[in-house]
C-alpha positions in Angstrom: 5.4 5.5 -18.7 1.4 4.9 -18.9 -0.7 4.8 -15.6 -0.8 1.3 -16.6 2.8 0.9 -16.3 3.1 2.5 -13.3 0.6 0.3 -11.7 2.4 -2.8 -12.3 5.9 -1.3 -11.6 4.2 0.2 -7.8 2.6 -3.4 -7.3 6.0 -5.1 -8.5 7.5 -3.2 -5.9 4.7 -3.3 -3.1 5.0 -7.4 -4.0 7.9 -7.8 -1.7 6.6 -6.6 1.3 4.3 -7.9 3.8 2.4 -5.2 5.4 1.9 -1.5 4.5 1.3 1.2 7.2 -1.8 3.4 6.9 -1.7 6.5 8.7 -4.7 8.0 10.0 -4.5 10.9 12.6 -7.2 11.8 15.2 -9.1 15.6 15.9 -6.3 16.5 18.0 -3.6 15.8 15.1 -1.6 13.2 17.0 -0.9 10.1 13.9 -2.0 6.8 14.7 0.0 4.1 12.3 -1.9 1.2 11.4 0.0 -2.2 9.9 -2.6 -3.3 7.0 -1.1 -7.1 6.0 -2.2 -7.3 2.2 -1.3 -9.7 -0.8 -0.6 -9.2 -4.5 -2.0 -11.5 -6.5 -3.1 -11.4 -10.4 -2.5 -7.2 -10.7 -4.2 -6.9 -7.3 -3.8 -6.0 -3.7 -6.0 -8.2 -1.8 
């Protein structure tokens, strides 16, 4: 499968959700989890 490919196939598959979570974590280690709300649209993530 090209990078290309598997591009399309991750946002195909990302398309069906609503939000991702981004996790971030502070100096003491402890993870914050924030929701990120994002569309697909055209080969994008807006």
């Amino acid at each position: 499968m090209s990078e290309e490919q598997a591009a399309m196939a991750t946002l195909v598959h990302l398309a069906q959700f609503r939000y991702l979570a981004v996790e971030t974590f502070r100096r003491n280690g402890v993870g914050v989890v924030t929701p990120v709300w994002f569309v697909a649209q055209d080969g994008r993530l807006y």
